[in-house]
Each structure stands twice: as structure tokens, then as C-alpha cells.
C-alpha positions in Angstrom: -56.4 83.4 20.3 -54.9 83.2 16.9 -56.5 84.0 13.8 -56.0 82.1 10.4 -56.1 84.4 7.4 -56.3 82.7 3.8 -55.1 84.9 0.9 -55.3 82.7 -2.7 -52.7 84.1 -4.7 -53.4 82.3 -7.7 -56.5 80.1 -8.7 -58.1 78.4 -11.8 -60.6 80.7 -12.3 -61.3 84.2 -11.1 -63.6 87.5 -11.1 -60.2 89.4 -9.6 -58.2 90.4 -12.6 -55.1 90.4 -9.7 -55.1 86.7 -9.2 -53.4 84.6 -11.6 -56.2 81.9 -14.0 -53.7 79.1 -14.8 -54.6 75.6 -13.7 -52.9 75.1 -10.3 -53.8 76.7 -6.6 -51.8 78.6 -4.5 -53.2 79.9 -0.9 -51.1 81.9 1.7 -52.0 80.7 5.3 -50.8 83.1 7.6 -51.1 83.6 11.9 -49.6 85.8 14.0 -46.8 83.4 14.4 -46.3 81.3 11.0 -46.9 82.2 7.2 -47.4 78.3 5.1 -47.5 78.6 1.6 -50.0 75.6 0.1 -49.3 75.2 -3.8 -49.9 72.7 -7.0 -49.5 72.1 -10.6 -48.4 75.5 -11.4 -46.1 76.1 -14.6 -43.0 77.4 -14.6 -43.8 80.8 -15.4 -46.4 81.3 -12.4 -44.3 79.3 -9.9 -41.5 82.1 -11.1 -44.2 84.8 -10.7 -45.6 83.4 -7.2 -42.2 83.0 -6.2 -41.2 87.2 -7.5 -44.6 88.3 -5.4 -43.9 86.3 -1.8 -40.0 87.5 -2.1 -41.0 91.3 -3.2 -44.3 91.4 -0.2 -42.5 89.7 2.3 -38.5 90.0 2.3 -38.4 89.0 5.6 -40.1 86.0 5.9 -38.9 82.4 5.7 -41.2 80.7 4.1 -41.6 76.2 4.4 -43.0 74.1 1.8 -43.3 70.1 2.4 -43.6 66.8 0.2 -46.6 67.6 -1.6 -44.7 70.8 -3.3 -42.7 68.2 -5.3 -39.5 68.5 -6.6 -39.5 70.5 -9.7 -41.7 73.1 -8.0 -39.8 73.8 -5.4 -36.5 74.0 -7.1 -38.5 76.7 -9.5 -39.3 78.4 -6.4 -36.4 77.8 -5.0 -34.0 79.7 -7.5 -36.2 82.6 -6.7 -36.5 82.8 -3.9 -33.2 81.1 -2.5 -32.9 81.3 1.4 -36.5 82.5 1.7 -37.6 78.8 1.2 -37.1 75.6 3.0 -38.6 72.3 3.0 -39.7 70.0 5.9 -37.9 67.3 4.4 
């Protein structure tokens, strides 16, 4: 059977001085087989921060983003990350 694990890398509000307080969510879904990256209204400077952390913890990972990204997030993420991330569309 597959397990689901759900890490929130960054959140609105926090007790855990490791997780970022800006307005936005970002949650790593990850399985045995696939690692999804859910994300939203995040500046600039955290999408470059989220981007720096999922590149430095997982080099080897290809990571997919879809529609609801949008296109100015993932282009932030994207010059960070560069072949690390993809899009379903």
C-alpha cells in the first residue's frame, strides 16, 4: 500500500519558527513513487526561497506543477530551479 506524507513548507501562520509566515501555502505531497508540490500566492522572495529549499533537499527529484501554479510563479520557480520543474501543461 502507499503511504501519503504531507510536509507544509510554508504557511500563513505558524508555532514552527522553520516554516515560512507569509500569506500563501505551500505543501509537499510525497509517496513512494511521486513527490507533487501544491503552492499559492507566494511573493517572489518565498517562491525563490521554496524554490532554493526543494533544489538543495532534493537534487534529484523532478518535480510537476500544473495550471493552478500560474504563470509568474512558476517562471520564479522556474529560474531556480530550472530542469527540476515541469508543468502538466
Amino acid at each position: 500500500m502507499n503511504s501519503l506524507k504531507w510536509t507544509v513548507l510554508a504557511d500563513n501562520r505558524t508555532s514552527n519558527p522553520l516554516l515560512e509566515t507569509e500569506h500563501g501555502l505551500s505543501i509537499l505531497l510525497e509517496t513512494t513513487r511521486h513527490r507533487v508540490l501544491l503552492d499559492g500566492q507566494e511573493s517572489d522572495d518565498e517562491l525563490i526561497a521554496l524554490g532554493t529549499r526543494l533544489k538543495e533537499k532534493y537534487p534529484q527529484t523532478q518535480f510537476y506543477t500544473s495550471h493552478c501554479t500560474g504563470d509568474l510563479a512558476f517562471q520564479r520557480l522556474k529560474s531556480v530551479m530550472g530542469p527540476q520543474l515541469n508543468t502538466f501543461i
